[in-house]
One Martini backbone bead per residue (centre of mass of N, CA, C, O) as a GRO file, in nm:
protein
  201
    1UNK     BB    1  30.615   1.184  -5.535
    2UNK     BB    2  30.636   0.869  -5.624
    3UNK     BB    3  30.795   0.630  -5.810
    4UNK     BB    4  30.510   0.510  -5.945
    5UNK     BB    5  30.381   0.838  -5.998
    6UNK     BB    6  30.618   0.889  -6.203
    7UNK     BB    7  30.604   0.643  -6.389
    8UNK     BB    8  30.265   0.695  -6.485
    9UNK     BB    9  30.340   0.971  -6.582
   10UNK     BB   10  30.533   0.900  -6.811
   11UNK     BB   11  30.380   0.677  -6.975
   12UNK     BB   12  30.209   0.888  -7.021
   13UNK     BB   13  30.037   1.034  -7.250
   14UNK     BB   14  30.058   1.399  -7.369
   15UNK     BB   15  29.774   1.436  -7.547
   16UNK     BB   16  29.560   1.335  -7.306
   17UNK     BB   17  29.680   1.597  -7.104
   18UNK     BB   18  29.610   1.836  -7.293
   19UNK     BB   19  29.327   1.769  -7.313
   20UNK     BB   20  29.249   1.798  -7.006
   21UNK     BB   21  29.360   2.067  -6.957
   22UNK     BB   22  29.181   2.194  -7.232
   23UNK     BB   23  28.915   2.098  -7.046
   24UNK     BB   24  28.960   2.292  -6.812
   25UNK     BB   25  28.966   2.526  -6.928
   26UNK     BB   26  28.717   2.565  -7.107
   27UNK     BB   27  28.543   2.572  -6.834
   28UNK     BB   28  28.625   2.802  -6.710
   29UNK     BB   29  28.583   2.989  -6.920
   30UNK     BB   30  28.252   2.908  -6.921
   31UNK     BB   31  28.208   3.026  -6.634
   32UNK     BB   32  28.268   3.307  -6.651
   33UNK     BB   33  28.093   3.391  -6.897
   34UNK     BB   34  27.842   3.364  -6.738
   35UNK     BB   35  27.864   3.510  -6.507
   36UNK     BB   36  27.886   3.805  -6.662
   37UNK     BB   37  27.595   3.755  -6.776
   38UNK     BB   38  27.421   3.726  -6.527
   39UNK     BB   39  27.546   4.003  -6.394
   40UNK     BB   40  27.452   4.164  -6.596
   41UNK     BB   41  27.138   4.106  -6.567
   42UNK     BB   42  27.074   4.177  -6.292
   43UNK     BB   43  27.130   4.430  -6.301
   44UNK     BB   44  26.961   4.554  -6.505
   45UNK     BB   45  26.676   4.427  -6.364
   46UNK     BB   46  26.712   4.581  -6.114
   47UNK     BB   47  26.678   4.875  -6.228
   48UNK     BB   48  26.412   4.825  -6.331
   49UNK     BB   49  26.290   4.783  -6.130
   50UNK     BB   50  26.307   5.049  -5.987
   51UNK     BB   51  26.158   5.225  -6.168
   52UNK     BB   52  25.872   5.071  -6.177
   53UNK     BB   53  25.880   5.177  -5.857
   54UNK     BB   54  25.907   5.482  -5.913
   55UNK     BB   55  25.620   5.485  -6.117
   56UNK     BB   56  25.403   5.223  -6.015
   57UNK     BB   57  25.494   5.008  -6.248
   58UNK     BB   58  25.542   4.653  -6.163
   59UNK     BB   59  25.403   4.393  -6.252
   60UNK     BB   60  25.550   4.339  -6.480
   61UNK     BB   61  25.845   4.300  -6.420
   62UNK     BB   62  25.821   4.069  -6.220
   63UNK     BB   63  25.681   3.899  -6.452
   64UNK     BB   64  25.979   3.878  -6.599
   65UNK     BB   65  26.190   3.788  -6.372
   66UNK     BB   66  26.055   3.502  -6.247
   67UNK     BB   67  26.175   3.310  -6.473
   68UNK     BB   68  26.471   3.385  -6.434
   69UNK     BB   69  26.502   3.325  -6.134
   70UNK     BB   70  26.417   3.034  -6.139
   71UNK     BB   71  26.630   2.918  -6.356
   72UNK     BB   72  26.895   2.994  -6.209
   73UNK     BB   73  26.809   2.820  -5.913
   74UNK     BB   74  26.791   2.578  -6.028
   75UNK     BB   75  27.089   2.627  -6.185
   76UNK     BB   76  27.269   2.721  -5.924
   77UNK     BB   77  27.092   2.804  -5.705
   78UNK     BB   78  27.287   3.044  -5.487
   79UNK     BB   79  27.466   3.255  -5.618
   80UNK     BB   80  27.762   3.375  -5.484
   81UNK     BB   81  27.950   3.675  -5.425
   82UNK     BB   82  28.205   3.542  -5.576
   83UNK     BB   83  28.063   3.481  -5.869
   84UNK     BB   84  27.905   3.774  -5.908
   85UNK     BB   85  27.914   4.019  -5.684
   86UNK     BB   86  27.751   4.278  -5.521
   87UNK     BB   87  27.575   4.365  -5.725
   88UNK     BB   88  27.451   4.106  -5.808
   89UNK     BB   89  27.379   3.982  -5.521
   90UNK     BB   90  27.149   4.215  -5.502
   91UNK     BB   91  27.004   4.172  -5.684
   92UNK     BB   92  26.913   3.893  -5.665
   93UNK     BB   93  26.781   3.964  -5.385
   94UNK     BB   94  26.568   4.180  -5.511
   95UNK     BB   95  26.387   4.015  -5.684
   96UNK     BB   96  26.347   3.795  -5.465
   97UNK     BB   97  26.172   4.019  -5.295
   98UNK     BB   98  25.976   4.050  -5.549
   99UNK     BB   99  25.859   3.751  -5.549
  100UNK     BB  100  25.554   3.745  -5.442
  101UNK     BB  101  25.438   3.524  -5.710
  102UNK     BB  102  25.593   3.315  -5.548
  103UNK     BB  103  25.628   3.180  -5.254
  104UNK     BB  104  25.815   2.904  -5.277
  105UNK     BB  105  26.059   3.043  -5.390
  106UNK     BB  106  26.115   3.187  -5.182
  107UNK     BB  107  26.165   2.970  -4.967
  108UNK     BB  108  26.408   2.860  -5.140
  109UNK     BB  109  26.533   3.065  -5.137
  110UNK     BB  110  26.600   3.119  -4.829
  111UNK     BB  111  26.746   2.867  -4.756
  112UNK     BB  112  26.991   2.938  -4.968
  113UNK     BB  113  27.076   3.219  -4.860
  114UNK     BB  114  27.129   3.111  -4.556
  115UNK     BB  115  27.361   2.969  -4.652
  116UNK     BB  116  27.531   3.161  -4.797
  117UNK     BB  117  27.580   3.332  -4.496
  118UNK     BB  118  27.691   3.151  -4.335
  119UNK     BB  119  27.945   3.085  -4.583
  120UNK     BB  120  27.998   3.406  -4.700
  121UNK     BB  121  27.777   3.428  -4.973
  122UNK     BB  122  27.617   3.636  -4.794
  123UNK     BB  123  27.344   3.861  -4.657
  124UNK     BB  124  27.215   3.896  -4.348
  125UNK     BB  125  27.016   4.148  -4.451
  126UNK     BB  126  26.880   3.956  -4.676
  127UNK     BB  127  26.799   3.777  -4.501
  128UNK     BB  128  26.600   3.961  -4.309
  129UNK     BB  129  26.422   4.041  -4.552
  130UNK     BB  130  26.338   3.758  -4.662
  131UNK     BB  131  26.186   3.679  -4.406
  132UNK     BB  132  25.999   3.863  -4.361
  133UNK     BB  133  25.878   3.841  -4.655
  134UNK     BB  134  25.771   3.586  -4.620
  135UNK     BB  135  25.596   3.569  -4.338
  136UNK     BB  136  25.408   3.790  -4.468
  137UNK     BB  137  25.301   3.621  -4.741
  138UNK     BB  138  25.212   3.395  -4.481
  139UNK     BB  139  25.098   3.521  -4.211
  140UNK     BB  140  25.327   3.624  -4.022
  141UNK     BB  141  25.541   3.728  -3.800
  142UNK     BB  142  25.825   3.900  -3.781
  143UNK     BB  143  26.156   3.994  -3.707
  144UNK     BB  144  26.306   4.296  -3.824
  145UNK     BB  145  26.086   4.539  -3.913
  146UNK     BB  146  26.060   4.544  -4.287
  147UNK     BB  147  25.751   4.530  -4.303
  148UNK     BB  148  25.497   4.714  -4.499
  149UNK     BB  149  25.103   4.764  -4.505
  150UNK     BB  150  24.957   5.012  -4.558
  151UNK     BB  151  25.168   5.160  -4.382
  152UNK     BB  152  25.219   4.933  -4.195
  153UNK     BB  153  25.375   4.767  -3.938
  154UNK     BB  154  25.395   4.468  -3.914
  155UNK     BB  155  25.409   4.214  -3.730
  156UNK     BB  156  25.583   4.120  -3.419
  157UNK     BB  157  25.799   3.928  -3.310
  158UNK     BB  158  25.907   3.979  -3.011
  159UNK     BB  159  25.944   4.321  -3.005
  160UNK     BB  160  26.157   4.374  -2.786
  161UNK     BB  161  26.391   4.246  -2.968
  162UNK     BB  162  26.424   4.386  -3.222
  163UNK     BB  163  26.694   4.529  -3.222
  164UNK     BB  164  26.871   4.301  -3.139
  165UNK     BB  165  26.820   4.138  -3.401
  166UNK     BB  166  26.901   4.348  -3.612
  167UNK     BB  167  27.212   4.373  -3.508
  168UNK     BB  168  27.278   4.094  -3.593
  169UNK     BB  169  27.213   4.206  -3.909
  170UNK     BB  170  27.288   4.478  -3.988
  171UNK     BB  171  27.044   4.703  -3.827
  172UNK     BB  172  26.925   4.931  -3.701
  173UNK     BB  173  26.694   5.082  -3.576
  174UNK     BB  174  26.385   5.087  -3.582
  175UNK     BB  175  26.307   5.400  -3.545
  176UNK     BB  176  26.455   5.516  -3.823
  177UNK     BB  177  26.328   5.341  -4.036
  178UNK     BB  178  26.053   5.432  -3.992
  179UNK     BB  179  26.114   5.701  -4.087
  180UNK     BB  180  26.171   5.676  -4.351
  181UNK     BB  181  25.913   5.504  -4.436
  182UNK     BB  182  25.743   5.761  -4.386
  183UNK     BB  183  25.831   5.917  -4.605
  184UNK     BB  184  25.801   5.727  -4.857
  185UNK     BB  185  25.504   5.735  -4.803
  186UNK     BB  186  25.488   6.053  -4.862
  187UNK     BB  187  25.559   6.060  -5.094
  188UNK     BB  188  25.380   6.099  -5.409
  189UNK     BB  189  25.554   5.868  -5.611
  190UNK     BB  190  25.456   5.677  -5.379
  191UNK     BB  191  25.315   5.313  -5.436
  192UNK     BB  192  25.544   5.119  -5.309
  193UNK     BB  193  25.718   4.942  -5.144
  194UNK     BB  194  26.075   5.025  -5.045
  195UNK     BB  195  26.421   4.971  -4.986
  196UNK     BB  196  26.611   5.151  -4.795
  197UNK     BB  197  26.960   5.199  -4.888
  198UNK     BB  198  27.051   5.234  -4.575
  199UNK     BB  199  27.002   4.918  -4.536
  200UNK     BB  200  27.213   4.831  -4.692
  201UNK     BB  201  27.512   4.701  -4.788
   0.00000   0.00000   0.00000
């Protein structure tokens, strides 16, 4: 510090300086306590989520979380995991690829996913599975070959590299995953597709 910059700083009177710090606490404060709470609603949400798939009445659901994840995203852009924590930003995650009345939304997800996996605030897993999804509710072939239509498996553009491209975001072989999906859709209790739990980090 120059003794300019300490001359300017001795004279600044003390009770300003306690204010701007003592405001700089409190937005502190309340930034992690919003934190806590948004990330405590998104696991609730997605827990929510899971039930009413698991059960096959999942449209009231969704239809509940649309307005809540649109107000977060407006206001807070994608919330990346050191933000929220591993557990709510896969719950964040699992929402917005459930939103598939809202094309937009999703798209602008999708987005701001991609860039907070590129800077580390995001997992590259949920960004392939928001890709395909975004694509195949757009009527696009898929990339990473997560997303299956009446039991049977979206088209794949260039199918050859599939496995390839799985690899470069942590998914296994397409073919375990297919066995998996083709269980998941035998069980007596599945009506909805869900994504399953060995894919996810």
């Amino acid at each position: 510090m120059t003794v300019e910059k300490r001359r300017t700083r001795a004279m600044t009177p003390a009770r300003p300086r306690i204010q701007r710090r003592n405001a700089q606490r409190g937005r502190l404060r309340a930034m992690r306590a919003w934190r806590r709470q948004v990330s405590a609603e998104l696991i609730r949400r997605a827990a929510a989520d899971q039930q009413a798939r698991a059960a096959g009445d999942f449209a009231t659901v969704d239809a509940e979380n649309l307005p809540f994840l649109k107000a977060l995203v407006a206001r807070r852009g994608w919330p990346g995991t050191t933000a929220l924590g591993a557990e709510a930003a896969q719950a964040l995650w699992l929402l917005t690829q459930h939103a598939d009345t809202d094309s937009a939304l999703q798209a602008e997800c999708l987005r701001l996913l991609s860039a907070a996996a590129f800077n580390g605030q995001a997992s590259h897993t949920h960004r392939a599975y928001l890709e395909d999804r975004v694509r195949t509710n757009t009527g696009q072939p898929q990339l990473f070959g997560t997303q299956y239509r009446d039991q049977r498996l979206w088209p794949v553009e260039r199918p050859e590299d599939l496995d390839r491209r799985r690899a470069q975001v942590g998914l296994g072989p397409h073919a375990k995953y297919d066995q998996t999906m083709q269980a998941l859709f035998a069980a007596p209790s599945n009506s909805a597709p869900t994504t399953p739990t060995g894919e996810q980090p």
